[in-house]
C-alpha positions in Angstrom: -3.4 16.1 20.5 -2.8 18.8 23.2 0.3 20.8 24.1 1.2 18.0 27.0 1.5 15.5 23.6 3.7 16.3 21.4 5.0 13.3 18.2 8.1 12.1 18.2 10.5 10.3 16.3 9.4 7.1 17.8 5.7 8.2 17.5 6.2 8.0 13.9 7.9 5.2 14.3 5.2 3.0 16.1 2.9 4.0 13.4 5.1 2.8 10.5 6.0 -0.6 11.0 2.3 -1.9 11.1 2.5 -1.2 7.5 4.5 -4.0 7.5 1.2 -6.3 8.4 0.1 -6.0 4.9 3.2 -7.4 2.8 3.6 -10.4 5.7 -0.1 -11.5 4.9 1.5 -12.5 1.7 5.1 -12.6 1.2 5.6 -14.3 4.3 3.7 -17.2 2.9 4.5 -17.5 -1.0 8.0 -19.6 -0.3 5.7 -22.4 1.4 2.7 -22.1 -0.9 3.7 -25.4 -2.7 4.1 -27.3 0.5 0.6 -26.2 1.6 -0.3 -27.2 -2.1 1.0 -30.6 -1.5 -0.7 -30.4 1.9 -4.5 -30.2 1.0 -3.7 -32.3 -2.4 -6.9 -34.4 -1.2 -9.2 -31.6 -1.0 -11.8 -30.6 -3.7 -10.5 -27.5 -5.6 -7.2 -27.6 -3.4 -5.3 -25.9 -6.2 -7.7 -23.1 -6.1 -8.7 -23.0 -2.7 -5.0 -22.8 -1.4 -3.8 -19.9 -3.3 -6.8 -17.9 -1.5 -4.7 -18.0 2.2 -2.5 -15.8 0.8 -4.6 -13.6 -1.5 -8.0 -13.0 0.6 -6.7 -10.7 2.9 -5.7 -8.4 0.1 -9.6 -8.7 -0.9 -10.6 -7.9 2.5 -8.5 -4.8 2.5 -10.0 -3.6 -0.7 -13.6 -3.9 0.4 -13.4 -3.3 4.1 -11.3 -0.4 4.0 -13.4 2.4 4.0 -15.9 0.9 6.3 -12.8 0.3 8.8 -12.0 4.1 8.9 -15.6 4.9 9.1 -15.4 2.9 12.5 -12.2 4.7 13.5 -14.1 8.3 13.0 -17.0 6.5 14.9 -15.1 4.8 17.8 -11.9 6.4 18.2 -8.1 5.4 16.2 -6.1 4.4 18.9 -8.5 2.5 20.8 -9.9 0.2 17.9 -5.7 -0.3 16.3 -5.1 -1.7 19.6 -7.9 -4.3 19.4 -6.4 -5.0 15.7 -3.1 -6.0 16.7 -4.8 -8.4 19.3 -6.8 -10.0 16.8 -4.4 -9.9 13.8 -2.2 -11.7 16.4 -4.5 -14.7 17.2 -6.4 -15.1 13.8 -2.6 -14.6 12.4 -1.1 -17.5 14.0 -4.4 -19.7 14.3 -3.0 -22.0 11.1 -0.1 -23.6 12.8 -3.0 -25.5 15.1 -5.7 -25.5 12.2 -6.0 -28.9 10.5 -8.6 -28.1 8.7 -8.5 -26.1 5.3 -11.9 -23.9 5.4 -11.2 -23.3 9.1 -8.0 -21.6 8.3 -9.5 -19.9 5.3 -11.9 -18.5 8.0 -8.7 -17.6 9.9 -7.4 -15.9 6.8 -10.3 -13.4 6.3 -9.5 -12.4 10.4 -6.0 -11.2 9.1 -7.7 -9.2 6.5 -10.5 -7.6 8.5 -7.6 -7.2 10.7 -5.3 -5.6 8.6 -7.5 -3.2 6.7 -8.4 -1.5 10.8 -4.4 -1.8 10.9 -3.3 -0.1 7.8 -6.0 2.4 7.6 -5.8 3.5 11.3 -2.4 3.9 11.9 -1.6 6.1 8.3 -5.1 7.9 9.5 -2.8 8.2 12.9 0.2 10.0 11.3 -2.1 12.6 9.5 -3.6 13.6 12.7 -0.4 14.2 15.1 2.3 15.4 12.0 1.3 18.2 9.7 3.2 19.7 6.8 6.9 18.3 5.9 6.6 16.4 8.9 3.6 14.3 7.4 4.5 14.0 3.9 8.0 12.4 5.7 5.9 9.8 7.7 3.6 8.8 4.9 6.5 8.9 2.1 8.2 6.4 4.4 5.6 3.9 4.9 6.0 3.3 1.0 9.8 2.6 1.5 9.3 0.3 4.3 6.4 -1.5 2.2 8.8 -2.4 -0.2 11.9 -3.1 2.1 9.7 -5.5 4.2 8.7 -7.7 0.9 12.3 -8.8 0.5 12.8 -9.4 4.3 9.6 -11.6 4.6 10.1 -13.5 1.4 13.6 -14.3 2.9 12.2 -15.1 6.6 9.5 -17.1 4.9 11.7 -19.5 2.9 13.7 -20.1 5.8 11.7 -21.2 8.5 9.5 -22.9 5.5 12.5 -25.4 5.9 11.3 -26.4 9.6 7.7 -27.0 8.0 5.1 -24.7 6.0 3.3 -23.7 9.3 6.1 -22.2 10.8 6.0 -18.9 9.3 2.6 -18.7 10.7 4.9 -17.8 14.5 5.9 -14.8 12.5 2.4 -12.9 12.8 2.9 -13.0 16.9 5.1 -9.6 15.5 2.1 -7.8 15.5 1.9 -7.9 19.5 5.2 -5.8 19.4 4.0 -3.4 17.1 0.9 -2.9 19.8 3.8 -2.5 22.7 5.1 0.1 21.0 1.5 1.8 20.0 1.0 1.9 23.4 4.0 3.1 24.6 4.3 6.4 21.9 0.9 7.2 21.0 -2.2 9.0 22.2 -6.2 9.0 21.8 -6.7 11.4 18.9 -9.2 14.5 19.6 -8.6 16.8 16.8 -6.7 18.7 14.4 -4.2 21.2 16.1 -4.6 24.8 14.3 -2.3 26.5 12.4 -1.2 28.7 15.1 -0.1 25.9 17.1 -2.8 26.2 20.2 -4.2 23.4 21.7 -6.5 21.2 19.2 -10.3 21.7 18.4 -12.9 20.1 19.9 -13.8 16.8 18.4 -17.2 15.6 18.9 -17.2 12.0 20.5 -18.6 10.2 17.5 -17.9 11.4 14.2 -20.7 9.9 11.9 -21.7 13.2 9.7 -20.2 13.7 6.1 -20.4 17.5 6.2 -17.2 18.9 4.3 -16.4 15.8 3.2 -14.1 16.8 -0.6 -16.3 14.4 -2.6 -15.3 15.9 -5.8 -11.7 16.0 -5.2 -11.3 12.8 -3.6 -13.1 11.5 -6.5 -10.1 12.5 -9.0 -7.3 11.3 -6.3 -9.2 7.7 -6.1 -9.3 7.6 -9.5 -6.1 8.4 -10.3 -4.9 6.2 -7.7 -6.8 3.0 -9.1 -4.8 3.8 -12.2 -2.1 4.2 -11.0 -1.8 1.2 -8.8 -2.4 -0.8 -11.3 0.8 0.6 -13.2 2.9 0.1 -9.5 2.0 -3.8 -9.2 2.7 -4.6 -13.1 6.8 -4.7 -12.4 6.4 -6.8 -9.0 3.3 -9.3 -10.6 5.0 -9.1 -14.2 8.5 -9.0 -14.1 9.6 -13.1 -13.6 7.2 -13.7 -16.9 9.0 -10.7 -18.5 11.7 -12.6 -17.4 11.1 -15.8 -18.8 10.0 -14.5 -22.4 13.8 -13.3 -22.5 15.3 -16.7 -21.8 15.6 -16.3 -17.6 14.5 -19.5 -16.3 16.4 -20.1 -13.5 14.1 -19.1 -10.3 16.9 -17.8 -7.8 18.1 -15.5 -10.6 14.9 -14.3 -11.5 14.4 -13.7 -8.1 17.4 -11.6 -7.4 17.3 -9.7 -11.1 13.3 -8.7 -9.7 14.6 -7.7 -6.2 17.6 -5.1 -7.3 15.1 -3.6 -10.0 12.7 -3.4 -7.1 15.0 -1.3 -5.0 13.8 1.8 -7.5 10.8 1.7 -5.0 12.6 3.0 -2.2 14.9 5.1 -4.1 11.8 7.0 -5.4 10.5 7.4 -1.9 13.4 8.6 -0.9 13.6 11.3 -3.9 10.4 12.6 -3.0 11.2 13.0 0.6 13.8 15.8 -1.4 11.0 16.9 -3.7 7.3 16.6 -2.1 7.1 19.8 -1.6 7.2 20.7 -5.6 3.8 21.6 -6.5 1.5 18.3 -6.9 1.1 18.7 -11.0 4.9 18.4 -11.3 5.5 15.5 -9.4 2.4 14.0 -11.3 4.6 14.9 -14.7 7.7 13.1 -14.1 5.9 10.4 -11.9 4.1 9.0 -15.3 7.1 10.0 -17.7 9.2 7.7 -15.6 6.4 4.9 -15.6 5.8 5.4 -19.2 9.8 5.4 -20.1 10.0 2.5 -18.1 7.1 0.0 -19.2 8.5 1.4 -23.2 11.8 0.0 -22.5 10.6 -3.4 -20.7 8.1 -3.4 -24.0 11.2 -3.3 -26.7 14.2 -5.1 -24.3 15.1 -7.7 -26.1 18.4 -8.5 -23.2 17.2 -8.8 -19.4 20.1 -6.4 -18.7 17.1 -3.9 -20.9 14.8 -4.8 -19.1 15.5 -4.9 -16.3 16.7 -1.0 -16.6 13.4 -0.3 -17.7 11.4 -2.7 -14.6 14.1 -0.2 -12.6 13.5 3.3 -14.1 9.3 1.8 -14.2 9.8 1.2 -10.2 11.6 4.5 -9.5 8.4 6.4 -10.7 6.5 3.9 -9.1 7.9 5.2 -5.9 7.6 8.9 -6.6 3.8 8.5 -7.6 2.7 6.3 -3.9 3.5 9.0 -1.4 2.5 12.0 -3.8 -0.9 10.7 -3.9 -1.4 9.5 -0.3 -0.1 13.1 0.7 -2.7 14.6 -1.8 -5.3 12.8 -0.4 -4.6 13.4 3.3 -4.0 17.1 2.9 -7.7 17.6 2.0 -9.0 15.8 4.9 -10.3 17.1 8.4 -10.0 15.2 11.2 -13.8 14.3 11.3 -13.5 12.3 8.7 -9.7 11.6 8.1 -10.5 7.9 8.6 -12.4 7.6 6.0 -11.2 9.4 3.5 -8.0 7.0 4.1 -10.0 3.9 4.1 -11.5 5.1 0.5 -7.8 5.7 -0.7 -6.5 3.1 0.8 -9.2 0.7 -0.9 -8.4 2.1 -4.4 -5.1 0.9 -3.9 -6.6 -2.3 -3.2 -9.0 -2.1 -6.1 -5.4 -1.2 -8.7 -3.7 -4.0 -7.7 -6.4 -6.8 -8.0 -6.9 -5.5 -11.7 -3.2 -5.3 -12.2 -3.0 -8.5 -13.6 -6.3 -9.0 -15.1 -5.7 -5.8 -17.4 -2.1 -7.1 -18.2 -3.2 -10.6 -19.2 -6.0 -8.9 -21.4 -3.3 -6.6 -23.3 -0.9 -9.4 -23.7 -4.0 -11.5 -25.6 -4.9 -8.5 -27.8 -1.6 -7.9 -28.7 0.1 -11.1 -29.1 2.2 -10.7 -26.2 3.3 -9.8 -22.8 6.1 -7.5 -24.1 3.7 -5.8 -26.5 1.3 -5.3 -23.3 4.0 -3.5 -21.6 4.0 -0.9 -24.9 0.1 -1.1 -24.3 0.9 0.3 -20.5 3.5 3.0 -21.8 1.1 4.4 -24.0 -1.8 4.1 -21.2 1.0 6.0 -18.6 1.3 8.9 -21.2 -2.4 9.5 -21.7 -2.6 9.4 -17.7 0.1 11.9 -17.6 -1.9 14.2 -19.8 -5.4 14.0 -17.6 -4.1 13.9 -14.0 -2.0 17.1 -15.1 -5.1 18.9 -16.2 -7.3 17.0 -13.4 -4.7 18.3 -10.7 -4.6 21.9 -12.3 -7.9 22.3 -12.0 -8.0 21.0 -8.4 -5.4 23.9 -7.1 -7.2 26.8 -8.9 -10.6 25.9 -7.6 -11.4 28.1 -4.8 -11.7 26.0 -2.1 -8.5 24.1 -2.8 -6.9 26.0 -0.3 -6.6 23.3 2.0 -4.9 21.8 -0.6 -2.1 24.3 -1.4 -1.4 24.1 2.4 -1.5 20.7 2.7 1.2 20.3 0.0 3.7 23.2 0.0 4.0 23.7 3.6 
């Protein structure tokens, strides 16, 4: 970024909607899934086959994710988000003229491979043209918009379901506007602009080296990020069986009763777009008191109207913790190797959310139930609280966590 480039509101813009991408690789699809069920009836292992269209590009961004930022230090950000959108375009809408199931599977792992150059690239985008407020603002939001999206696509799904289960497939064509608009509002990266607001270092063509790469504090973000994903998914994978152990079996109620205690995602996002700037091991505190209040009061509801206020006060923290740790992350990283420090975070998000379920099925079997799993979580979320709190301490008072301090207060 030089002087003659300068982001702008619809700079940001361009680079938060692809985040989008990511919930339409599944939500869009989960109102036809039993029509594509009935579809492929005939087929060997249909029933666990099927399921895969929606969930193998969530596997692709978990394990491709770091190697696609590595390619975006390599080759350039703009340049390979472009291609992205192409491809998540074509491979995105291939099923409507697929017949055949392992050809669209095929198609499938093109929307993942796609997405993980899409999501990585474009929040590795916002870190290198905003800095400071301006950046914790932009990443903050993609969280918000995330969640927003789900309940629009799930809605846009079912509907056009109606004119037949490949129809929703059109939707993915979305992604060529997304690409107008990158290439309208957005520039080739070259480097990090310096604090005194000169024109930006020199970049060397091909970033490759990992000189200066924070190994040791990105270890304890990732890590506390794995954990805490796992926490963010339990309400949104969890919630209809929580449901349904208190008597809720109607699916359009369940539905709606999961979508307004969902709206404590955005809510937190838009909290800590008032309080990101409060220094990292306080947000951390009342980030996994709110999760840990929140899974205790799903764990001893015994009326959905309980809870559901603890699925909403659970998703409120849920929102708070997201951005807090994204920001962390990107405040310690250069622009050599921005894009793969964001592909390593972004892949222990990943990593949280396929283990979600696993650890909450295991909990629920050791403890005789799924509301006895979500005391299990509460008292997980507390023990959390206590060694992120040290584990962040520690990371501020270390000497070279300057770029930290910076990165998060201003």
């Amino acid at each position: 970024m030089t002087k003659h480039h300068q982001p702008t509101g619809m700079t940001g813009i361009a680079l938060l909607l692809p985040i989008t991408l990511s919930t339409m690789a599944i939500i869009l699809l989960a109102p036809v899934l039993p029509k594509i069920l009935a579809e492929y009836a005939s087929v060997p292992g249909f029933d666990y086959w099927v399921p895969m269209i929606l969930t193998i590009p969530a596997l692709c961004v978990a394990l491709l994710s770091t190697a696609a930022g590595a390619l975006g230090d390599y080759f350039g950000r703009r340049r390979l988000l472009i291609a992205s959108f192409v491809l998540y375009a074509i491979v995105g809408v291939a099923p409507v003229f697929l017949k055949d199931l392992t050809a669209i599977l095929i198609s499938r792992v093109g929307v993942g491979v796609a997405e993980a150059l899409i999501m990585v690239l474009s929040t590795t985008m916002i870190g290198d043209y905003f800095h400071g407020a301006a950046r914790d603002k932009w990443l903050a939001a993609q969280t918000a918009f995330a969640s927003m999206s789900a309940l629009v696509f799930f809605n846009v799904g079912g509907q056009l379901g109606a004119f037949g289960w490949r129809t929703p497939f059109w939707v993915y064509t979305s992604a060529l506007i997304m690409l107008a608009l990158v290439l309208r509002f957005t520039w080739e990266p070259q480097g990090d602009v310096g604090n005194n607001g000169g024109d930006e270092a020199e970049a060397a063509p091909h970033n490759s080296s990992w000189v200066g790469f924070p190994w040791g504090r990105m270890a304890v973000i990732l890590a506390v990020t794995i954990y805490g994903a796992v926490f963010f998914y339990t309400v949104q994978i969890q919630a209809a069986s929580g449901l349904g152990v208190l008597g809720v079996a109607d699916p359009a109620r369940v539905g709606f009763l999961t979508s307004i205690a969902s709206i404590g995602v955005p809510l937190g996002t838009f909290i800590y777009s008032r309080i990101g700037r409060w220094p990292v091991q306080r947000l951390l505190t009342i980030e996994f008191s709110l999760l840990a209040a929140g899974f205790l009061a799903m764990g001893r509801a015994s009326t959905p109207t309980g809870f559901l206020a603890g699925c909403f006060l659970n998703q409120l923290g849920a929102g708070l913790l997201l951005p807090t740790l994204l920001v962390w992350a990107m405040s310690l990283l250069s622009f050599q190797v921005r894009g793969r420090g964001a592909g390593m975070w972004q892949s222990a998000f990943a990593l949280g959310q396929f283990l979600s379920p696993v650890i909450v099925t295991f909990a629920a079997n050791a403890t005789g139930g799924l509301q006895n799993a979500f005391s299990v979580l509460s008292a997980a979320a507390v023990v959390g609280l206590i060694v992120v709190v040290i584990a962040a301490g520690r990371i501020t008072r270390s000497g070279d966590a300057v770029a930290v301090a910076g990165g998060l207060h201003g």
